[in-house]
N, C-alpha and C positions, 0 to 999 in steps of 0.2 A: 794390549792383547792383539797379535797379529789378525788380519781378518779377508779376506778375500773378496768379491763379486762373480760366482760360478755364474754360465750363462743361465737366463733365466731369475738372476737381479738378486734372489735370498742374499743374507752377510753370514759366511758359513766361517767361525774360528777354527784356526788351526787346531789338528788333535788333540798334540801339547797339552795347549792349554785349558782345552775342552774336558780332559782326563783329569788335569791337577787341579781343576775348580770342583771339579763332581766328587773324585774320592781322597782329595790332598797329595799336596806335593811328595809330602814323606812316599806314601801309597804308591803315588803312578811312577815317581824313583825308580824304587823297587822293582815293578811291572815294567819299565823298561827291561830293567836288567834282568828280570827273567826271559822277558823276549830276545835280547842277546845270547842267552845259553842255548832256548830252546831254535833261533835261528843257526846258532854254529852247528847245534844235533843233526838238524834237518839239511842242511847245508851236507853237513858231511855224508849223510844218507842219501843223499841224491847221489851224490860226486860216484860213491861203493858201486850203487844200481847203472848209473849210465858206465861207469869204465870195468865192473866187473860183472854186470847184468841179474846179480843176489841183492837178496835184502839186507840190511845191517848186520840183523841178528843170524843170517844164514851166512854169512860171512863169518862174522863169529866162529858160530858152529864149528863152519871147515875147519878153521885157523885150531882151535880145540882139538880135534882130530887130527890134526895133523901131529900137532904136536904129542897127541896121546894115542900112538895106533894102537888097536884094541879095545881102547874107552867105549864104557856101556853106557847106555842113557842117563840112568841115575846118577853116574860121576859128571855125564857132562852138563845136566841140571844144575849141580852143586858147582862145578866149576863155572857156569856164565851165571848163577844165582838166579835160575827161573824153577819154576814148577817142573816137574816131571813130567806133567800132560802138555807142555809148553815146548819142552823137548822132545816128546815124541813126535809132535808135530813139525816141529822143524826137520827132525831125519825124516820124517815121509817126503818134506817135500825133498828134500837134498837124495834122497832114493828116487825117485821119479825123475828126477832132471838127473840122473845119472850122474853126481856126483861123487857122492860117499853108495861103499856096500856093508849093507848087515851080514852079518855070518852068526852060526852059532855052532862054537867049536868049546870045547870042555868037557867038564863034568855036568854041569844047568845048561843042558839043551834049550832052556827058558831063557836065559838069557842073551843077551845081542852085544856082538862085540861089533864096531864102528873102522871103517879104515874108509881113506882118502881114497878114488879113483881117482887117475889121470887126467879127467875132466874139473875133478874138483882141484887138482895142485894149478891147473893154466888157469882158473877161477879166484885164487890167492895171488897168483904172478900178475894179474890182470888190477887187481885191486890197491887203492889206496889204503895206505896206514893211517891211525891203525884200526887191527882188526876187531878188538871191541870195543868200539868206538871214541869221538872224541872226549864226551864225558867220564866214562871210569877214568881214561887216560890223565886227564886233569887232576879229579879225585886224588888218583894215585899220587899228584905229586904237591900235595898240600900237606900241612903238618897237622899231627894230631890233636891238635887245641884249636885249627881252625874249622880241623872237620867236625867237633865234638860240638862247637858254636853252631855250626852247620845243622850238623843233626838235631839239636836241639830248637833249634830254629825254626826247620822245616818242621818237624813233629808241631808245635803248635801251631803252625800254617796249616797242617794236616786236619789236625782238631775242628777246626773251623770249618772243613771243608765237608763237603758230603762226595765222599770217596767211595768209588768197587773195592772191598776188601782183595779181590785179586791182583790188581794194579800193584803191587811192588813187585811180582814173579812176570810181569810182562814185560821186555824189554822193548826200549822207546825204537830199537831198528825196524819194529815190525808194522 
């Protein structure tokens, strides 16, 4: 077992193996490789914020808009898979930073159609791919028998866990 002498004399083990003696090799495996996923997320989150100055999911957003000018809130919930009060949150802020405008043109004056301002396309041309994020993007390109292991997998990781029932409608760019 690897072991150090930090100043000050204690024998500190490496994490390694500090991790795979306390919850087993299988265990701290695993928790590696979950720390590789959620480091690539976060990685790529940063990269979005410093080269296009938005958040993941406000990136997102635009990239939705753009491609759906007119899209109402409720489509674009459904379309990035968050809650409705999730989405409306994000066009506040993307309204306030002047990049997307609300309008409401129709028959349901209640309703809010969505379009990209100019500020918000130089905020996409700014930005790394892709726009929702690195993980769906992966996702997308895995086969249905590995995602179906996946899902199943995660759910009883889920089960175990003591979870915010809201946490699956909040996306990890925010």
């Amino acid at each position: 077992m690897p072991s150090r002498k930090p100043p000050g004399g204690a024998t500190v083990r490496a994490a390694g193996a500090l991790a795979s003696s306390e919850i087993g090799e299988p265990a701290a495996r695993v928790l590696r490789r979950f720390r590789i996923v959620f480091n690539a997320v976060k990685t790529h989150f940063q990269q979005v914020e410093k080269l296009a100055g938005v958040g993941g999911a406000q990136l997102w957003a635009l990239s939705v808009v753009r491609a759906h000018p007119g899209i109402g809130i409720g489509d674009l919930a459904r379309s990035m898979d968050v809650h409705q009060s999730t989405a409306s949150n994000l066009v506040r802020t993307l309204v306030e930073r002047g990049l997307v405008a609300t309008m409401r043109d129709g028959i349901d004056r209640r309703a809010v159609q969505l379009q990209l301002l100019p500020a918000g396309r130089a905020v996409l041309r700014r930005a790394p791919g892709p726009f929702a994020g690195v993980l769906p993007q992966a996702l997308g390109r895995l086969d249905a028998a590995t995602l179906a292991r996946l899902d199943e997998d995660l759910a009883a990781l889920i089960a175990v866990l003591d979870v915010d029932r809201r946490s699956p409608n909040i996306p990890l760019g925010r």
